[in-house]
Each structure stands twice: as C-alpha cells, then as structure tokens.
N, C-alpha and C positions, 0 to 999 in steps of 0.2 A: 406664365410669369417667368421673366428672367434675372437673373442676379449679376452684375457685372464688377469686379473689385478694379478700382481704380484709385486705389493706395491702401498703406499699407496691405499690402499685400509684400511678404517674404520680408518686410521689414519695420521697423516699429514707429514710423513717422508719417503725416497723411493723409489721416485715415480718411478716405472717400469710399461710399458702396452705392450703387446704381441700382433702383428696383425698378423696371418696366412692368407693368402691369394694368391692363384694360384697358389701353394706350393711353396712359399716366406715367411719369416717369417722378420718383421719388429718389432726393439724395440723400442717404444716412451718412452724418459730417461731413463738412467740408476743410478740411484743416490742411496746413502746410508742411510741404515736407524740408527735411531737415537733412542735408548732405554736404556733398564737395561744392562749390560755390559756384558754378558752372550749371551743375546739374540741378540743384538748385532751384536756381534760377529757371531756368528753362520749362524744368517741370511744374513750376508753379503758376507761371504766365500764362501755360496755353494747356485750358480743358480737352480730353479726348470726345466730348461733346459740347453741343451749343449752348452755351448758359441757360438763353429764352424759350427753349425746350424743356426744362425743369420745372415741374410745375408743384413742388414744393421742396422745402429740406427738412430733416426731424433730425436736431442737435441733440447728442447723447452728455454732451459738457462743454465748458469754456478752454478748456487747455489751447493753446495756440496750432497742437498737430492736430487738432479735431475740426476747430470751428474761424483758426488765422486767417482760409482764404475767403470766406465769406463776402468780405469786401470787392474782393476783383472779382466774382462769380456776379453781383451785386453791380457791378464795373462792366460788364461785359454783359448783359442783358435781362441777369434774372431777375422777377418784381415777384415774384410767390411768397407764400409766409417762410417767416424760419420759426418752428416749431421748438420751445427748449422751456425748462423750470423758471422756476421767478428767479432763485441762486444763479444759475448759469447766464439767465438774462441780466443783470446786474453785473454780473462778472465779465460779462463780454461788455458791456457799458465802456468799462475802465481796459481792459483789454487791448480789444480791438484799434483803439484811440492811439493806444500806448505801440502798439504793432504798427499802426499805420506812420505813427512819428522816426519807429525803426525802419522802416521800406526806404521814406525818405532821405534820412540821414546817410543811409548803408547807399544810395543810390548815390547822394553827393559822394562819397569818400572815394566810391569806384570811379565817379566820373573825373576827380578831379587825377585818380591815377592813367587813366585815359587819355587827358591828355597831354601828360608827360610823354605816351606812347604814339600819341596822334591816331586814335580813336575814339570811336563816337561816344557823346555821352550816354550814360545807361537813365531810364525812366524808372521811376520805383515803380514796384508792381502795382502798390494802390495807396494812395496818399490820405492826411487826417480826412480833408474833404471828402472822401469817397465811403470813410464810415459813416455818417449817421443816416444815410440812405438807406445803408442796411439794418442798423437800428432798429428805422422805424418799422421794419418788415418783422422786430421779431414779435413771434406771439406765445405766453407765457400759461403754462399750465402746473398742474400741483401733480404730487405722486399720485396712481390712485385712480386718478380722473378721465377716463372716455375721450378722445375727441375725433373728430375726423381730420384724417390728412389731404383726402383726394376722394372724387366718388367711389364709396365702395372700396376706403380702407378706413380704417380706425388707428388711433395708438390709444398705447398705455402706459406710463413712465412706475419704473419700478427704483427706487434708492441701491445705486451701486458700491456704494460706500468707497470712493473715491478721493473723490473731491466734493467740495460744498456744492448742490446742486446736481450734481452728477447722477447719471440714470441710465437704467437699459433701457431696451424697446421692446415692449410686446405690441406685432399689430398682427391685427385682424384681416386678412382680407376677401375679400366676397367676388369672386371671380364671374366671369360673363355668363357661363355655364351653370352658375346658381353652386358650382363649388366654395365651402369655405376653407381658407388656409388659414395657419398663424406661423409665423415670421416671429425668431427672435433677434436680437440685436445687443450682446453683453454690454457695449460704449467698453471701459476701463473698467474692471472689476479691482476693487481695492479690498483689503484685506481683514477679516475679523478681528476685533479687540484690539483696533489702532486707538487713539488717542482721538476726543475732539468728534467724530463723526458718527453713523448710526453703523451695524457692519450690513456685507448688502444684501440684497431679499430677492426670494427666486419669484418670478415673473412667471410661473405657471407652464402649465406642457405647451410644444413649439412641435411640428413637422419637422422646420428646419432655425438653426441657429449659426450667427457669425460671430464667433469669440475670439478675444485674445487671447494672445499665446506669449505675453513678452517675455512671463519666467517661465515656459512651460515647460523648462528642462534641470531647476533649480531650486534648489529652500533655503527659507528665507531663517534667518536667526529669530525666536518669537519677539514677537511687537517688546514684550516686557523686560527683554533685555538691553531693549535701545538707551535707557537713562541710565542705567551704569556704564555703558561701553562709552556713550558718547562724554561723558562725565571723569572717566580715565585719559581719554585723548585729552578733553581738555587740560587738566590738571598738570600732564606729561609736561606741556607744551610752555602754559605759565612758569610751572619751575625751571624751563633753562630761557626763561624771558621772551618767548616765542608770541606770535599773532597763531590765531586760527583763524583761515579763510574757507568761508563757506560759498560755495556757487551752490546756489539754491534755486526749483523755480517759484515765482512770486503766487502762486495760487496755491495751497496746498503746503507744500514742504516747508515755507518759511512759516505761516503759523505756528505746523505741528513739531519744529523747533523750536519757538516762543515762549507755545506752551509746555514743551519739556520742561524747558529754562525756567520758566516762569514758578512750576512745579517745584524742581529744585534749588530757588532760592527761598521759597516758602519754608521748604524743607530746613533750611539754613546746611546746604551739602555745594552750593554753586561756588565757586573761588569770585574773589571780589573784585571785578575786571568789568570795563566798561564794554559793553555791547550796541553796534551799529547795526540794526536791517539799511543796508543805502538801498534803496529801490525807492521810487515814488509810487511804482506800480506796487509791488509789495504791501506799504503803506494804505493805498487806497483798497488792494483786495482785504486788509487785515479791516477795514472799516466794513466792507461788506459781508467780512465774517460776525460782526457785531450784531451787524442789522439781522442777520438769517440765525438766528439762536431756533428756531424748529428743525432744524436739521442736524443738531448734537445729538450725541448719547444720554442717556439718564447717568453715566458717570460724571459727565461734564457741567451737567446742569446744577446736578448735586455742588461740585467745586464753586460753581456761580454763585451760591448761597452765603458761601465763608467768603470769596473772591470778587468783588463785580468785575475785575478787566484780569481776564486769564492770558490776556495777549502783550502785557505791560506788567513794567516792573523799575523799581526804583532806578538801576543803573543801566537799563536800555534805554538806545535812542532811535527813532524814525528821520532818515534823513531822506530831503526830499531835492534841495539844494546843491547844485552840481561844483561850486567851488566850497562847500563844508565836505562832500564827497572827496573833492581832491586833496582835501588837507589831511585825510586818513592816511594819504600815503607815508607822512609826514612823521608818521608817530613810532614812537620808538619802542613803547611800553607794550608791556602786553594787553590783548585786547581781542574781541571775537567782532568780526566782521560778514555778516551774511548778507551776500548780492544775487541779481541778477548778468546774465541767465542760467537757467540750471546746467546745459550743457556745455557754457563757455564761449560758444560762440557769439555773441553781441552783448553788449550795457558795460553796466560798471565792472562786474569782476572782471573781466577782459583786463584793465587798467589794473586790480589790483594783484590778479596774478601776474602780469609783467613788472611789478613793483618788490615780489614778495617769495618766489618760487626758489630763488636762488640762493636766498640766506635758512641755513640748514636749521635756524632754531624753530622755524616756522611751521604752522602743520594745514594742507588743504585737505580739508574734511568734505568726501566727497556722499552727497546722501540720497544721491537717485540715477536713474538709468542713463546711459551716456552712449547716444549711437554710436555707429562707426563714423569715420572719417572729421569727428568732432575733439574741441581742443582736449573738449571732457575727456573721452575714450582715452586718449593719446596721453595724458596724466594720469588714469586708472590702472593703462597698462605699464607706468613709471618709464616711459620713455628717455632714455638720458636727458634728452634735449628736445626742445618742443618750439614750433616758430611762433612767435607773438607778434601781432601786427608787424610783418615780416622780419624780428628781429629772431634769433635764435636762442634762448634761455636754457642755462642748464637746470635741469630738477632737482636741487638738490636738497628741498624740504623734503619734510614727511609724509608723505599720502597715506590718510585712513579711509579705508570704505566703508560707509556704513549703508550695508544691504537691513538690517531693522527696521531703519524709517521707512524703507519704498514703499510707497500708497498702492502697489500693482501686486496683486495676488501671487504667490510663487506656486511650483508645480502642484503640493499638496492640496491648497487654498482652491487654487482651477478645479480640479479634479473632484473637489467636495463642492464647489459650485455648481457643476454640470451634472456631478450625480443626484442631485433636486429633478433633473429631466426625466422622465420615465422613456427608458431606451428601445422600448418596445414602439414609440410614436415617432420618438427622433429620428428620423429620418436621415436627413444631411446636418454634418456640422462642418464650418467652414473657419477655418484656422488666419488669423490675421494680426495685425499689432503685435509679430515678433519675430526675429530673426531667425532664417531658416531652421539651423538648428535646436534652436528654441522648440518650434513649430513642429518639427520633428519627433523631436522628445514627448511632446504633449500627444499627440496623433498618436503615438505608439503607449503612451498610458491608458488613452480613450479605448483603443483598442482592446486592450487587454481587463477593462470593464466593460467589452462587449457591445460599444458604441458601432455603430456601424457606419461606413460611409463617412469619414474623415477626409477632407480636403485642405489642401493647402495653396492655396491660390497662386497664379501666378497674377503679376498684373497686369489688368486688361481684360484677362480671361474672365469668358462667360459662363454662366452653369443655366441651363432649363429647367424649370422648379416642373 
C-alpha cells in the first residue's frame, strides 16, 4: 500500500491524498488550491496522474479546497463513484454549480485583460456544463454505515463536526496477502461545543492516520466567547455610524453567524441595524442547512422548539440579486453585510471591500482562516495598502479577528482528538491541511504524547505503508 499527498501538503488548500492499493487507486478529496493566480492556475489544471486511472474518490466534505476540482478530474476522464454524506452531497449540488459559474466568469475577466496585452485567451478550468456529470457520479452514505470503496476496501464515515455533512474516514483494507490494515483520514476536524453542529467522534484505532494541522500551533479563544466579542465590535462600530463587513465562506461560517445573530436578537442584546447575507450561494447552503436538521446538536434542536427558523430573523435579508447587491454599496447607514468568499479572493466581498476599507468608521470582521498570498491574509496582517481589482486602497478601517468562530480545531482540540488513538497501534501520522509551521508545532506536541512517527509531507511525496 502506498500513500502519495498531492495537496495540501505544507499547506492549508487542496486537499488531494493518493492511496494505491491491490492495484486500485483511491482519491481522498479532490479540492482546489488556493494561491498567487498564476500557480493557481496551473496547479489546478494539470493532475500529477491520469484521471481515468482513479478508480474511485471518498469526499470527506463539500468545502471548495476539498471537493472544488471534482469537476475537471470528472473533465479529464474520471467515471468512478464519488463517495460523500447525503449533507456534503447536497452541498456540492449548490456548490459546485456556483464554482463552475466562478471558473467561467474569472476566465472571461482574464481573457478580456489579455487581450489588451495580445495574449491568448485563458479557458476556465471547468464550466456549469461539466458539473452535473460529476453529480451524477456522487454516491451518498449515512455516518455509521459499511460500504465498499474498491475490491477489498471498505469505508466508514465518522461526524467531524465541521461542517454539515462533514466526516472523517475510517477504511478498512484487506490486502493481497490476506493482511488487514485500517487507514484513517480526519477530512477538517472542527471544534467541540461550536454552535449548530454535533462536536466530532473518534472513528476508532488506525495503523496509520492523515490529519490536519491548520491550528496545530495555536488556541483558539473558547467557542462561548464568540457572541460577546463579536457583539462588542459590532456595537463599537454602529456608534461612530460605521458598516461591518464580513467575508465569510458560504458553508459553514455564514450560518453559524446567523445563528449567533439570530441568538442575540432573541436575547433582545443585537443593536437595531439591518442585516444582508449577499451570497446566492450562501442562501442556497442556508436552505440545505434546513433540510439536514439530523446533523445538529441536542442544543440546537432544543432552540428549534421555541424557534422554527434559527437562520432568520425579523431585520435580515438573503440577497440573491446582483444589482440589489450593488446598491449596498450605496448605503450610508449603519448596517452588517456578510459575503462571499471567505478569503477575499472572488464574489461580492471583493466589490465591497473595494467600496468600504478606506472610510475608517467601518469595521472588516474577519472569522476564518486566510491563506497566504490571499487579499484575506494581506488585511489580517493590516497591510497599509492592499491592491483591489488592481486599484491600491489604503486600510484604513478596523480589522477584528475573530479566531472563536473557526470551525477547525486549534492545537489543544487536535491533540485531544488524536489522543482517542491508542499510540501503541498508531503507527504513522501524517500531518496536512496546515502551514509548515503550524505542522510543525503540531508534530512536536504529538511527540511529546509519545506518538510515534509523525510526518509531514512534502507534496508529491510518497510513503510505503
């Protein structure tokens, strides 16, 4: 059996894992990476193997760096199942659709700068057309339940408390030799006692395990002080007549702001300001959180009793509509606006931080991880000046980080996660989904609980099980 990382690896965008086994090749996600526009590009276009060599995938979630390239993998020869949750299948439904309309659009804007320069036009990687192909390949299983991936392998989806649907992988495999192995696979491990989701559940003893590392070097503020911190920015922000701009991404983070919000106007604690989620994508995941109510906490369900729409609230709006979108800019009053994408890089926030960054009453609340060389990062770290659709803006709002909402387990979290594995079986752990030194930090905690055989990949690199 060999393991080959072909993304994420030493970095948090990606994620792709290569299992060869009984001459079977299985892909654990296939998601897009996320960088300088160039590399990009390039990395996403051309697989380090043949698509129609694949003879299956097992999706751990629908985030766009896990399960984005599916389409062009899909595009480029592969016809195998894609193996993911009924949530995650639903969520890539609206997804994917939404991604394929981005390739598009991001290919006309390049092409038409091309030829101002008199070069060639650029092809989107994979267009609306080329999703529902992959669609119809996916095939949907519960937590819990047995299935086969390939002759003489099995999975088993364990709740990583993530995102809705989201899941690790326990398989099984039964090797030529009549050896059996089991193969873990963490997907995103999200965090205990967040809001809205189940926390995640350990998947049983593993030989060998590929985990992320995003915070692995970091803690995180507890979950329960997210609605007051984020409840002081805002209030800061109203009183000197300021907007709060949220880049959020549309799965996940805009909910479990919603339902903050939602929360504290219940409370009667929310200031009296009108609220926009602009995302259509946004909108449509916030539907399919409606539909998947088995995948809550028993807190949340409880809420559901006194509440029937935790995602809705008298002075929120779902805009869907791309000139009601531009009239936001328009506005003078105070007001909270949560877009897409979470990292800044394409949709509406793009538009409204080039409208909003520069007037100092304003505050960009920033509430999830922001790779490097993204507009995110580059705001995070208050950069004076930052380029916007090549214009140069100075910064001179507020930036709040709010590290409480992140759905991704911080060092502690990791480390109570992995100590579920009895160290005496673990074998190899393989560090991934997080910036060297992240990965680093994490390796040397494992260590020092006596894990043995901590890797950190490089990518490309092979490992012999």
């Amino acid at each position: 059996m060999i393991v080959q990382f072909l993304g994420a690896a030493r970095t948090v965008t990606g994620s792709m894992h290569l299992i060869q086994v009984n001459g079977k090749q299985i892909l654990l996600d296939c998601g897009l990476f996320q960088g300088r526009r160039a590399e990009t590009y390039e990395r996403n276009r051309h697989f380090s193997f043949e698509p129609s060599s694949i003879d299956a995938v097992v999706l751990s979630h629908a985030h766009i760096d896990h399960a984005g390239n599916l389409p062009n993998l899909v595009k480029q020869g592969f016809s195998g199942p894609i193996f993911c949750t009924p949530a995650s299948a639903d969520l890539c439904r609206i997804m994917l659709m939404d991604s394929g309309h981005i390739q598009e659009k991001d290919a006309e804007f390049v092409s038409k700068k091309n030829v101002k320069k008199k070069l060639p036009p650029v092809e989107p990687l994979y267009s609306i057309d080329d999703v529902q192909p992959t669609l119809d390949l996916l095939r949907e299983f519960h937590y819990h339940t047995s299935f086969d991936v390939v002759d003489g392998v099995s999975a088993k989806y364990f709740d990583a408390g993530h995102i809705l649907g989201s899941a690790s992988i326990h398989l099984t495999i039964k090797e030529a030799k009549g050896r059996e192995k089991h193969f873990g696979f963490s997907g995103d491990v999200g965090r205990p006692d967040m809001p809205i989701l189940r926390d995640p559940e350990f998947m049983g003893n593993v030989d060998a395990l590929i985990c992320e590392s995003t915070y692995g070097g970091r803690v995180h503020p507890p979950p329960t002080e997210a609605p007051g911190k984020f409840l002081d920015v805002v209030k800061r922000t109203v009183d000197r007549g300021g907007k709060i701009i949220i880049p959020s991404f549309s799965v996940g983070r805009t909910q479990d702001i919603v339902y903050q919000m939602n929360n504290l106007k219940n409370e009667g604690k929310l200031p009296d300001i009108p609220v926009f989620v602009d995302s259509p994508l946004s909108t449509n995941a916030t539907e399919v959180f409606r539909k998947h109510t088995e995948c809550f906490d028993e807190e949340t369900l409880a809420i559901m009793k006194q509440d029937n729409d935790v995602f809705g609230f008298d002075r929120l709006r779902y805009i869907r509509d791309v000139e009601e979108s531009k009239k936001l800019n328009e506005r003078t009053d105070p007001c909270m606006i949560i877009a897409a994408s979470g990292m800044c890089e394409a949709g509406r926030i793009v538009h409204h931080l080039r409208n909003n960054i520069e007037d100092p009453k304003n505050t960009v609340m920033i509430v999830g991880y922001q790779a490097e060389h993204t507009l995110g990062r580059r705001i995070v770290e208050k950069n004076p000046e930052v380029s916007i659709f090549g214009e140069v803006k100075k910064l001179n709002c507020e930036v709040a980080v709010m590290n409480s909402f992140s759905a991704h387990a911080d060092k502690n979290e990791l480390l109570h996660y992995v100590q579920n594995f009895d160290n005496s079986v673990l074998n190899n752990i393989f560090l991934v989904h997080g910036d060297a030194d992240q990965a680093e930090k994490f390796s040397a905690s494992l260590r020092e609980k006596k894990f043995k055989q901590v890797n950190i990949p490089e990518r490309l690199e092979k490992f012999e099980m």
